[in-house]
N, C-alpha and C positions, 0 to 999 in steps of 0.2 A: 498391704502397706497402708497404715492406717493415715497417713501424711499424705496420702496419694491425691488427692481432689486439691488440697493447696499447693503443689508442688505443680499440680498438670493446670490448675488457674494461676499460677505467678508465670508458668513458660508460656501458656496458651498468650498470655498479657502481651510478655513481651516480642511473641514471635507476630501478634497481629498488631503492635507499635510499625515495626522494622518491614511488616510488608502488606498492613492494610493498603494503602493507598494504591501498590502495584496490581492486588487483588481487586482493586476497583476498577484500575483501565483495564486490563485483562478481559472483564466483563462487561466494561463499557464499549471496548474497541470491539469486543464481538456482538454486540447489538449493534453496532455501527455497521459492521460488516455484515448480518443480516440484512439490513432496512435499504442497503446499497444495495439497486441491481447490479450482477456484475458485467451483465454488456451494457450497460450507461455507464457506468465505472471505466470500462474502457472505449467509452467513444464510438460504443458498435453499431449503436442507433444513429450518429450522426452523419455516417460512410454512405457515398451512394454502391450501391451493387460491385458494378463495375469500374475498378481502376482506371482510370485517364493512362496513358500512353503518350502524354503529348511529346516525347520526342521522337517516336517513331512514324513513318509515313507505311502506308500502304504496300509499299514495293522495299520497303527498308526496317525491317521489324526488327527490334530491340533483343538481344541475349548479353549472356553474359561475356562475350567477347567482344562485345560493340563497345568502342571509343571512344566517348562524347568530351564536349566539353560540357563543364559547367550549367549549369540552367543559370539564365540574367535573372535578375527581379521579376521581373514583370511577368518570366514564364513560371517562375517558383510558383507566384501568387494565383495564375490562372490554375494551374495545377491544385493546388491548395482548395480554391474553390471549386473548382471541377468533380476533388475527391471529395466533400460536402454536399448533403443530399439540398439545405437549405444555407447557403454559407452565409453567415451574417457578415454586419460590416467588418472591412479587412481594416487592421490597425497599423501591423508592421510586418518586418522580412528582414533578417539578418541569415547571411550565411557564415554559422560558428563552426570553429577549428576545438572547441573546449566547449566540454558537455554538461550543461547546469544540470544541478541536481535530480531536477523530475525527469532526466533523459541519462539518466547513469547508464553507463555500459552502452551506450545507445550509437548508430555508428555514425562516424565521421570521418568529410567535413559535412554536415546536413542546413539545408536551410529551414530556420524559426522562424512559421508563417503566426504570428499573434493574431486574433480576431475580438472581437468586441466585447463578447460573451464569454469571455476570459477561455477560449477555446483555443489550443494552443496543434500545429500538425510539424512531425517531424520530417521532411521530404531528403529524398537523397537527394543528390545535385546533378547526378545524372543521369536517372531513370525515371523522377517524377515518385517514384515510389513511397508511398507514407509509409515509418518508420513506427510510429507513435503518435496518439489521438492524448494529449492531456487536456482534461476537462476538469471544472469545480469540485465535482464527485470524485475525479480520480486523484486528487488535491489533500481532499478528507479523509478517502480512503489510504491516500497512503503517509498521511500524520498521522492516523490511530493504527496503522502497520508498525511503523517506527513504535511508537507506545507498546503496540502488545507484542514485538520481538525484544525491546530494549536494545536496539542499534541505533543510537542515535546521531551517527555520522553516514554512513556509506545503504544504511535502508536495507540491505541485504543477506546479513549475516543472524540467521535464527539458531544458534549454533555457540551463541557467544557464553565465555563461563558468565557474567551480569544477569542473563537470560536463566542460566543453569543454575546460579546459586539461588535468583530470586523463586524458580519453579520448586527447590529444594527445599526452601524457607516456606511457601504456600503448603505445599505435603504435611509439613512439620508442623506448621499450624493447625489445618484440618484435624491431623489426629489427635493433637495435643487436648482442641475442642471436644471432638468426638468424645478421648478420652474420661475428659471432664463432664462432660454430660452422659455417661453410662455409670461412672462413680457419682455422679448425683442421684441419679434413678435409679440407681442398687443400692443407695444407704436409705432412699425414701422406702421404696418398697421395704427393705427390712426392718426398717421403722413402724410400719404399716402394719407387719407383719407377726409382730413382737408383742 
């Protein structure tokens, strides 16, 4: 096909118009995800060992048929610090019925212990139990998640056709390139050649 090199550089053009930019997060969002450890990603370094138990006694140990009430504030918070190897200063305590974003799917009702260092723990209400460790790192990592699945509401669907058309569109590219640069190094060498 003698038109083959302008035909495979006008689509190579237009196909890295429509999805250069996605091909950059893609491989920015995975350098990102490299350079994150991923137990400081999820808070693993900042847990002590051993879980706190604060509502259970000695003679009265905690399962899952055990009936409690609520933890108050003040027992959220001891807990919260308890579960922290070094807790920094405590900021707030809200116990939420409705799960903000960085605790999607996450169960409830739980209480939100805030801390200083923008360190965030998700405790159930009646076992003391950390749910979820959100940290700065786990912040970052999971905005260049949203980037490199393109869900950019619910963070969890890698699955989606936006996802599937844009990986379809990168393929397309690639080859298109590829294309192009083996019709340029076959007409050179026969040029060469001649």
């Amino acid at each position: 096909m003698k038109n083959f090199p302008a035909f495979a550089r006008r689509w190579h053009r237009r196909l890295s118009v429509v999805i250069g930019i996605q091909l950059l997060l893609w491989t920015l969002s995975g350098l990102i995800f490299a350079l994150l450890p991923i137990e400081e990603v999820r808070g693993e370094h900042l847990m002590a060992k051993d879980e706190p138990q604060l509502r259970a006694s000695a003679t009265d140990p905690i399962d899952d048929s055990t009936e409690l009430p609520p933890m108050t504030e003040e027992q959220a918070v001891a807990a919260a610090k308890l579960a922290l190897i070094n807790p920094p200063e405590f900021l707030s305590a809200d116990l939420i019925q409705t799960a903000p974003n960085e605790y999607r799917s996450g169960k409830l009702p739980a209480w939100k212990i805030d801390f200083a260092d923008a360190t965030t723990l998700y405790l159930d209400p009646q076992t003391a139990k950390v749910h979820a460790v959100r940290t700065t790192k786990w912040r970052i990592f999971d905005f260049f998640w949203m980037l490199h699945i393109m869900d950019y509401d619910e963070r969890d669907d890698f699955n989606s056709p936006l996802l599937i058309i844009a990986a379809a569109f990168g393929v397309l590219t690639s080859i298109s390139g590829l294309a192009l640069a083996f019709a340029i190094y076959r007409r050179r060498f026969r040029s060469r050649t001649q």
